[in-house]
C-alpha positions as CSV (number, residue, x, y, z in Angstrom):
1,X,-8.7,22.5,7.7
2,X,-10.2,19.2,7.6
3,X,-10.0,18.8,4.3
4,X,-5.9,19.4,4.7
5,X,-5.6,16.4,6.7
6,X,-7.7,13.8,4.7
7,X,-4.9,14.9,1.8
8,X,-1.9,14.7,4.1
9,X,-3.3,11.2,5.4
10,X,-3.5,10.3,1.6
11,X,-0.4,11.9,0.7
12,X,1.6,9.9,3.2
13,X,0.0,6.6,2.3
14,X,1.1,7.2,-1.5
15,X,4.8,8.0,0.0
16,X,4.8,4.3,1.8
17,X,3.4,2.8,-1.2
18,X,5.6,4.2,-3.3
19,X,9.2,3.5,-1.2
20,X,7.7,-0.2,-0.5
21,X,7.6,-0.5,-5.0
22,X,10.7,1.5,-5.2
23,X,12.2,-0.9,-3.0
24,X,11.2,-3.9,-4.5
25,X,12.0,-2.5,-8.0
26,X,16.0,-1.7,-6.9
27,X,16.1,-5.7,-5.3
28,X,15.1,-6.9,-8.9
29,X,11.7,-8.5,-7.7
30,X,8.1,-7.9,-9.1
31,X,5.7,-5.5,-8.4
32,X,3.3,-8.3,-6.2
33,X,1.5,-5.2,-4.1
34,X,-1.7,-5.0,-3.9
35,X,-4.5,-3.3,-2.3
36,X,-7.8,-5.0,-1.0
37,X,-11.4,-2.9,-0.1
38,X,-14.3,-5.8,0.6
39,X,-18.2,-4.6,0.1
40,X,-18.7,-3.2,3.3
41,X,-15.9,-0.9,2.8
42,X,-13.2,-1.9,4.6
43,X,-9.8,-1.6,3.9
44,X,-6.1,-3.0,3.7
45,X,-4.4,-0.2,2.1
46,X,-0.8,-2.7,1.4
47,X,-0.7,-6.4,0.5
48,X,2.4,-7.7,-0.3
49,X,2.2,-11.6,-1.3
50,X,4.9,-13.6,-1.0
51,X,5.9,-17.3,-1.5
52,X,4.0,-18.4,1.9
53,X,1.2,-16.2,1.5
54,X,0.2,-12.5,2.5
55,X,0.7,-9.7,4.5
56,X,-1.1,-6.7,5.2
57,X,-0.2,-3.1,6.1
């Protein structure tokens, strides 16, 4: 069961990934996501950079 939910919980972050690109894509504007893990492991699973700077998800 566990195992279920660690692949829904990955599932639904490609989904969001994937509508945030598609969206970008369909307004004629790059691909400028990213996705950030420092040493100790930590996470920001969406960046998307912009003219003023960043912003995570």
């Amino acid at each position: 069961m566990l195992e279920r939910d660690k692949m829904r919980g990955a599932l639904f972050e490609n989904f969001v990934v994937m509508e945030a690109l598609k969206h970008r894509f369909n307004q004629g504007k790059a691909s400028n996501l990213f996705y950030f893990r420092d040493a100790t492991g930590n996470e920001i699973d969406l960046l998307l950079f912009t003219g003023g700077g960043g912003r995570g998800c």
